[in-house]
C-alpha positions, 0 to 999 in steps of 0.5 A: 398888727393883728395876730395872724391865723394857723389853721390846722387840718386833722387826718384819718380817722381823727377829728379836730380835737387831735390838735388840742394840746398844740391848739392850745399852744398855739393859741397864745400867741396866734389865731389859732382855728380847726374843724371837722373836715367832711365826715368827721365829728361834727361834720357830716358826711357827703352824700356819696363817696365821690364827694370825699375828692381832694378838689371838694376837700381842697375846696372846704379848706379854702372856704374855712380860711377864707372865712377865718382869716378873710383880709390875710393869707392863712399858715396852714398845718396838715396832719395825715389826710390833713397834710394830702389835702394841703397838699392838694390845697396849696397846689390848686391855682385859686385856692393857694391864694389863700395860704401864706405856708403850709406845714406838713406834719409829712403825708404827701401829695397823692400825686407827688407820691405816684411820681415819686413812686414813678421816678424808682420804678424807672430806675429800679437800683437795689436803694430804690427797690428797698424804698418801695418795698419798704412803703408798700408794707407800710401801706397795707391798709390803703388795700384794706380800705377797699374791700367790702367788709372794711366800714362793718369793721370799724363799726363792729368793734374797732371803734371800740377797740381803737384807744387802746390800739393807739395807746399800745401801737403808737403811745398815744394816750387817749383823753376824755375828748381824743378819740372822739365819742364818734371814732367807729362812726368816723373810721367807716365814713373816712374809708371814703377818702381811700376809695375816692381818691387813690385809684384815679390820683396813683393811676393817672397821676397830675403832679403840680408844684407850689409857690406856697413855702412848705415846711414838711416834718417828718416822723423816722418812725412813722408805720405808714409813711417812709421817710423817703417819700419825702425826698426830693419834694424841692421839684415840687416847691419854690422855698422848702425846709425839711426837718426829720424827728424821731417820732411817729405817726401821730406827732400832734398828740406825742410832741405837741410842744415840738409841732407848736415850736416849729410851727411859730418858727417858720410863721414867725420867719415868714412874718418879717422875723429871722430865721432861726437856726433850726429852720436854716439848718433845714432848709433845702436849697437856695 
C-alpha cells in the first residue's frame, strides 16, 4: 500500500522550515510534504491584504494536497496560523474532501473562537470571566498587528532581533535555516493575516462543524492561546481526541518527537491500525 501523505501547515511569522525536525521524522515512514504559504519564504505575497483571507488560504492548501496526494484524502497538520487556516480548510464544503485528519498543534478556528468567546460573555460566572481575561492578555498582539506602524517594526529590527527573542521567551534554538533568512520580510507581509481576517470573522462570526477527525494538542504554556479555548471543540467535530502537553507555543521546534509520534498514531489509527492508548485515553466522547 502506498504511503500515505502528511501535509504540514506553518504559522506566523514561520515558514515551512519550522517543520524540519518533525518532517524528518515523519518522513520515514510518510509522505511527508510542506510549503511557504502565501507571503511567506518562498512565497509571494497577494497583491493586496484581502488576499491574505482564510477562504484564499483554505483554497492554497486544497490545491497543495490535491497535487501532492491526487488519489488519497491528506493527514493535515497545522501550527499556529497553520491550524486557523486548517480549521477553516476542514470546515469548507468542498475542500474537506481532501483531508482524511487534521491535527491541530492548538490555534482555533477564528469562528469557533468568536463563539467560544460568544458562549462566556452570555454566561459571564466569575470561571468564564478568568478565561477571558486570561485570553485577551495573552492577545496583545492581535492589536498590535493593526496599527500603522507594526510592518516598519518588523522590517526595522525585529526581524533582526527575532532569533534571539525566540530563544529567550520561548526556548527555542534557532538553526542555520530556522528562522528563515527572510523573517523581517515575513513578519511585515504575515500582518496581513491579522487585518484580513479578524475584524470581520470575531464580528460577524459563521461558525461550522466538521466530518474531518480532529486531533487537537495543546500547549499548557502557550503565551498567546489559552488552554481553554480549546474546550468544548466536540460541537464542532463528529470524532475528536484532545491531548494537553506541557509546552509552549512553538511545539514543532521543542517537541518534535512528541508531534511526529502523536501525529503517526492518529494516521496509523485512521489507517486501519488500533487505537492506542494515548489516542483512547483522549478522546472526547462516543
Amino acid at each position: 500500500m502506498a504511503r500515505g501523505t502528511i501535509l504540514l501547515v506553518h504559522g506566523y511569522p514561520d515558514t515551512s522550515a519550522v517543520w524540519e525536525p518533525v518532517a524528518e521524522i515523519l518522513a520515514r515512514r510518510y509522505h511527508v510534504v510542506t510549503y511557504d504559504v502565501r507571503g511567506a519564504g518562498h512565497s509571494s505575497p497577494p497583491p493586496d491584504t484581502d488576499g491574505f483571507r482564510l477562504a484564499h488560504l483554505a483554497d492554497d492548501l486544497a490545491a497543495v494536497a490535491t497535487a501532492a496526494s491526487p488519489d488519497r484524502p491528506v493527514h493535515l497538520v497545522g501550527h499556529d496560523w497553520g491550524s486557523i487556516q486548517g480549521w477553516e480548510a476542514v470546515c469548507t464544503e468542498g475542500i474537506r474532501d481532501h483531508i482524511a485528519s487534521f491535527t491541530s498543534l492548538y490555534a482555533p478556528g477564528l469562528d469557533h473562537a468568536a463563539a467560544w468567546a460568544a458562549a462566556r460573555w452570555r454566561h459571564p460566572t466569575p470561571h468564564h470571566l478568568r478565561q477571558l481575561a486570561a485570553q485577551q492578555l495573552r492577545s496583545w498582539y492581535i492589536v498590535a498587528f493593526h496599527l500603522p506602524g507594526a510592518r516598519a517594526v518588523w522590517r526595522a529590527g525585529l526581524g533582526r532581533r527575532w532569533p534571539q527573542i525566540l530563544q529567550k521567551v520561548e526556548k527555542v534554538a534557532p538553526s542555520d535555516s530556522y528562522p528563515a533568512a527572510t523573517i523581517a520580510v515575513d513578519g511585515a507581509q504575515g500582518v496581513g493575516l491579522y487585518r484580513a481576517n479578524f475584524r470581520n470573522r470575531i464580528t460577524s462570526p459563521d461558525p461550522r462543524a466538521t466530518t474531518v477527525p480532529v486531533q487537537v494538542i495543546v500547549a499548557t504554556k502557550d503565551h498567546y492561546v489559552s488552554p481553554a479555548m480549546s474546550e468544548g471543540l466536540e460541537r464542532w467535530t463528529e470524532r475528536l481526541w484532545r491531548t494537553e502537553v506541557e509546552a509552549g507555543h512553538w511545539l514543532p521546534r521543542t517537541h518534535p518527537a512528541l508531534v511526529a509520534e502523536y501525529v503517526a498514531e492518529l494516521v496509523d489509527h485512521l489507517d486501519g491500525g488500533p487505537e492506542s492508548d494515548r489516542l483512547r485515553r483522549s478522546r472526547v466522547g462516543p
